[in-house]
C-alpha positions, -999 to 999 in steps of 0.1 A, spaced: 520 489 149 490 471 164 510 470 197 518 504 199 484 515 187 466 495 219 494 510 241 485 543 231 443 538 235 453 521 268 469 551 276 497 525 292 530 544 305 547 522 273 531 544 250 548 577 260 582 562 258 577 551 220 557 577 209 589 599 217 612 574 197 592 573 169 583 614 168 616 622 147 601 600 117 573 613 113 559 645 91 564 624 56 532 610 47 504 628 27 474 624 52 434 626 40 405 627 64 373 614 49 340 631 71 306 637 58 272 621 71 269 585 77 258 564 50 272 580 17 297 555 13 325 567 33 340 530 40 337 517 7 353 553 -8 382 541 14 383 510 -1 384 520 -30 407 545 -29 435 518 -7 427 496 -40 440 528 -63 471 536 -44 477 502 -39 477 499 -73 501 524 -78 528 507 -57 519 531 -27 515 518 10 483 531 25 471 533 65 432 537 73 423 547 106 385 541 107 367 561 137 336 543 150 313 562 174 307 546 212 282 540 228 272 568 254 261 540 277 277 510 271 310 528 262 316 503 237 316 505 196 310 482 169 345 488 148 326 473 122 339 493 87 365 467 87 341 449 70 339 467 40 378 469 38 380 432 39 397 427 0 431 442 19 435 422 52 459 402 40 480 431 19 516 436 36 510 469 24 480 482 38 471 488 73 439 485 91 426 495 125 391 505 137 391 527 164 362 542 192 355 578 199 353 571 234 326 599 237 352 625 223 324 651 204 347 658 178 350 625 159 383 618 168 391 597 197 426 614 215 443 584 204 434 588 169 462 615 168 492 596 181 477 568 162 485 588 129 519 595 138 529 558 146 514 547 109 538 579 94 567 570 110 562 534 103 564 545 63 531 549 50 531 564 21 492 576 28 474 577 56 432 577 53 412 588 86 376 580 80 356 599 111 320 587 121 305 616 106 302 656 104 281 681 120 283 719 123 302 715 154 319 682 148 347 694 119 377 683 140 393 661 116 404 691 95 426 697 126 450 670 120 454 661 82 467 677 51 433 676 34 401 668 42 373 651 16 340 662 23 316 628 8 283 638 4 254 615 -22 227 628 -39 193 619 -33 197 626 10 179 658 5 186 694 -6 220 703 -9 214 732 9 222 714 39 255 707 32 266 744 30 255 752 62 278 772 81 303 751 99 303 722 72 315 740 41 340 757 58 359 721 63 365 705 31 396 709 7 374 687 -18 341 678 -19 333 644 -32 293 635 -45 296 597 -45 271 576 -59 277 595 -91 255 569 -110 224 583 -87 195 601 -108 207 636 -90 240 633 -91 249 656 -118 223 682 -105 236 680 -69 272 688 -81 258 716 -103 239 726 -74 275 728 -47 292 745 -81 267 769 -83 268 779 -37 305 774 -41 308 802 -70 300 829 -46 332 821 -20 366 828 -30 378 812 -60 415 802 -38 388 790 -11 369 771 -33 369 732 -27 369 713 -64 337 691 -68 350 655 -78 320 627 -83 326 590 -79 309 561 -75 329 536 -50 317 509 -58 332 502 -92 361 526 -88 351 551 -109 360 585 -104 387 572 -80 415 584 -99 404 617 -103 394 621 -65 427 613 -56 446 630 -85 426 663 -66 439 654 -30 470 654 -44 468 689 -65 453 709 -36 482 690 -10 505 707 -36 491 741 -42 496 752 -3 535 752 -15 562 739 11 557 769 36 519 767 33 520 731 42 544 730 67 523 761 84 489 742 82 506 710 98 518 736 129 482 745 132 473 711 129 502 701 157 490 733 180 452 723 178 461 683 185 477 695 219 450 712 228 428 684 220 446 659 239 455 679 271 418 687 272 412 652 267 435 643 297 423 672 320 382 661 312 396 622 326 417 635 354 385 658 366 360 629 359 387 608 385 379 634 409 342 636 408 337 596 413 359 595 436 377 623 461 363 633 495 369 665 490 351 673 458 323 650 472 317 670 501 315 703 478 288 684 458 268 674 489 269 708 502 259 722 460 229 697 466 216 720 500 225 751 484 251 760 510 275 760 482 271 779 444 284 763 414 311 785 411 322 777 436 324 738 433 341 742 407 368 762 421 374 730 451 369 709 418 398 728 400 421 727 432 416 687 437 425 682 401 453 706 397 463 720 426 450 751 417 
């Protein structure tokens, strides 16, 4: 797995070939993204939750998305750390990944990377993203259900139902649940929640990660709104899922293959140098742009 993973972030010529051998097995595991803003415990939520199913005889992956560095290009990968009780479990996977500057969360290989730890038989896979904005939902592209984490005590709960982060989650976690405001931030989301559809409704679970509790309920709610979208209702969401991960990663391959062609091709450069006097608009860069990239 660890080969194939690097294959596929090298974007090596390997990868293709395997990822088409190892399509037809995938599709069977029940997969959970974890998003919300950083520091309300996301990494040790996943812990915690990998020690439950574990627990439970269940094999578990967690793909844990780090953001890079928009000058250095490079990332920490440091949640690892926190996940450190399960290195040595046969039946737990563990791989930190970079966003690579992709705005949505998920780096492009994230995707595929999912697909080789269902096909390899996990039973669960858990994406933890580097954190949500109003414009940064796109883990609830690619998974069955998606756990909004949120604490108490960050500030008024108001923010968190701003348009473009309520409209994510399947469930809604308050962690920290020992926290002062815990039970008044929960009644607080019940309260905004109460005037959306009750089918549209996300379930407010609270936890506190660190000694588990509330784990088994969190999870026991994954698993109840997996279930009420039916057969046909999951396999629809996961061909919207498949649709919007194309997008992504063709996008994600056209933004390199253009970036290729501004650093490098006489062509393109020459439409910039003429941009920079104004003897050419942008509109029309763009087009000698398009035509060097795609032969458009």
């Amino acid at each position: 797995m660890a080969r194939v993973i690097s294959l596929l972030e090298d974007g090596a010529a390997d990868g293709r070939s395997v990822i088409r051998d190892l399509w037809p097995h995938t599709g069977r595991a029940l997969t959970v993204g974890l998003t919300g803003p950083p520091g309300v415990g996301k990494s040790t939520l996943s812990a915690a939750l990998v020690t439950f199913l574990r627990a439970t005889g269940e094999t578990v992956g967690v793909l844990s998305v780090d953001p890079s560095s928009p000058f250095t290009k490079g990332a920490l990968l440091g949640d690892r750390i926190r996940l450190s009780d399960h290195f040595l479990d046969p039946g737990v996977y563990i791989r930190s990944m970079g966003t690579r500057g992709h705005l949505g969360g998920l780096a492009e290989a994230t995707f595929l990377a999912m697909r080789v730890l269902d096909a390899a038989g996990k039973d669960a896979v858990l994406i933890e993203t580097v954190g949500v904005g109003q414009s940064e939902i796109e883990v609830a592209s690619v998974v069955d259900v998606v756990v909004l984490v949120l604490q108490p005590g960050s500030g008024d709960a108001v923010q968190a139902l701003k348009a473009g982060v309520m409209e994510i989650p399947d469930v809604i976690c308050v962690n920290k649940r020992d926290h002062p405001d815990a039970h008044a931030m929960r009644a607080e989301l019940t309260r905004a929640l109460s005037l959306s559809l009750a089918t549209s409704r996300p379930p407010v679970v609270e936890t506190d990660a660190r000694d588990g509790s509330g784990v088994e309920e969190l999870w026991a709610t994954i698993v109840r709104r997996r279930d009420a979208l039916g057969a046909d209702g999951l396999a629809e969401r996961r061909r919207q899922s498949l649709a919007r991960e194309l997008r992504t990663v063709a996008i994600a391959r056209a933004a390199a293959r253009i970036g290729v062609m501004l650093d490098g091709d006489a062509v393109v450069g020459e439409a910039l140098a003429r941009l920079d006097a104004r003897a050419l608009d942008p509109l029309a860069a763009v087009e000698v742009l398009y035509r060097a990239a795609f032969g458009e």
